[in-house]
C-alpha positions in Angstrom: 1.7 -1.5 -18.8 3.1 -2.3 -15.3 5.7 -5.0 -14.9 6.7 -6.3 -11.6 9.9 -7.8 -13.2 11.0 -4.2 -13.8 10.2 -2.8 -10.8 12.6 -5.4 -9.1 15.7 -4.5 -11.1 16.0 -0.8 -9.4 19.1 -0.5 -7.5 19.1 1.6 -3.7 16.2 1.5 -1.9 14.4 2.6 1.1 11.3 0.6 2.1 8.7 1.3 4.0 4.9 0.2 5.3 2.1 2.3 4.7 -0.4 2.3 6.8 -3.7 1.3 5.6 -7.5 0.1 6.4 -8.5 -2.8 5.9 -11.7 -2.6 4.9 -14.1 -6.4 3.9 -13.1 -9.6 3.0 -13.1 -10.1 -0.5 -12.8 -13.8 -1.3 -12.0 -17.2 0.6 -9.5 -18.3 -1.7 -6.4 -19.4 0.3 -5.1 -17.7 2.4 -8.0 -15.2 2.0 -8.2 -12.0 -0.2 -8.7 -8.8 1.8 -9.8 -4.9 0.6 -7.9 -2.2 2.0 -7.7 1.6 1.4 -5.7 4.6 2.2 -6.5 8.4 1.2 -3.4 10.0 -0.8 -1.7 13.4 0.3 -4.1 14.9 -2.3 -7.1 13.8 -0.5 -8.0 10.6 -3.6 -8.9 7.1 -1.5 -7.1 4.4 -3.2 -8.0 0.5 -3.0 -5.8 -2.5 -2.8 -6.7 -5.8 -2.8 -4.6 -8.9 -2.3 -3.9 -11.6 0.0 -4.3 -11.5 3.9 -0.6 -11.8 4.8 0.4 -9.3 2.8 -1.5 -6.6 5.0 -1.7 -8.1 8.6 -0.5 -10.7 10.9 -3.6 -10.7 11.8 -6.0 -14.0 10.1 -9.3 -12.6 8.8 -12.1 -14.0 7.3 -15.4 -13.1 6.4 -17.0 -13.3 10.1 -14.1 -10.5 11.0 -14.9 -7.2 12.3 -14.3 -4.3 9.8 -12.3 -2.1 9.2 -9.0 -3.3 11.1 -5.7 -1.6 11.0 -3.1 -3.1 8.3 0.6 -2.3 6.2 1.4 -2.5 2.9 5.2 -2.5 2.2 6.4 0.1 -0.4 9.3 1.5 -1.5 10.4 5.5 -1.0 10.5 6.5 -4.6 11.4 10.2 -3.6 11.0 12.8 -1.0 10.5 16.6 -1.3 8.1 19.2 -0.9 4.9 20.3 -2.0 4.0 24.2 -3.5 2.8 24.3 0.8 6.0 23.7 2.0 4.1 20.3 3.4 7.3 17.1 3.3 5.9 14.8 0.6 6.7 11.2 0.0 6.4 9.5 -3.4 6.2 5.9 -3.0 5.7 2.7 -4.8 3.9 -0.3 -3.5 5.9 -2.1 -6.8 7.9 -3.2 -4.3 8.0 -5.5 -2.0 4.9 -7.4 -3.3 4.0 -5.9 -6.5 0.6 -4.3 -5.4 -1.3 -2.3 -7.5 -4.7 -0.7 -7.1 -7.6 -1.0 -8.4 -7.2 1.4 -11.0 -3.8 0.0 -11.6 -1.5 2.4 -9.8 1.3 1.7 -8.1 2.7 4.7 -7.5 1.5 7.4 -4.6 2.3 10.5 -3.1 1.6 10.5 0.3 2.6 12.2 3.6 5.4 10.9 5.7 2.8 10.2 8.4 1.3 7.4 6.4 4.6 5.5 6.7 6.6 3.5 9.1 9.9 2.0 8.6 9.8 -1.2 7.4 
């Protein structure tokens, strides 16, 4: 099972924000609950789900126009390349903010494109 109290204990990390799409208001609950997605380096669309703040500066509600551009902070597990010779990123959105998908993943592999510094 995941544990955010693990995933804080790692020691050197880089962080980053991936870039995401922020997709319909979920609930009004304060400060608002928000769906995003992004689309891995395998092609699989992944959806997170959490508060407002943690994906834009931006205050949304349900009368906002969707989708809008967003960020989720992660961490830069590991960097290397794929059997194509294509840079590769594994990342973990663990950290900052302990996000996890829908499925309950928190761990990605995207391409470097997909993330800014933080």
């Amino acid at each position: 099972m995941f544990s955010c109290a693990a995933a804080a204990k790692s020691g050197a990390e880089e962080l980053g924000q991936l870039a995401v799409q922020i997709i319909r208001f979920v609930d009004d609950a304060q400060p608002g609950w928000i769906a995003c997605e992004f689309v891995d380096a395998h092609g699989r669309t992944h959806t997170l789900i959490d508060k407002v703040p943690i994906f834009s500066d931006i205050v949304l509600d349900a009368e906002s126009i969707y989708p809008q551009p967003g960020t989720v902070g992660c961490e830069i597990v590991a960097r290397y390349k794929g059997a194509n010779g294509v840079e590769l990123l594994r990342i973990s959105t663990a950290k900052p903010w302990c996000i996890t998908s829908t499925e309950e993943l928190s761990e990605f592999v995207v391409l470097p494109s997909q993330v800014g510094a933080d």
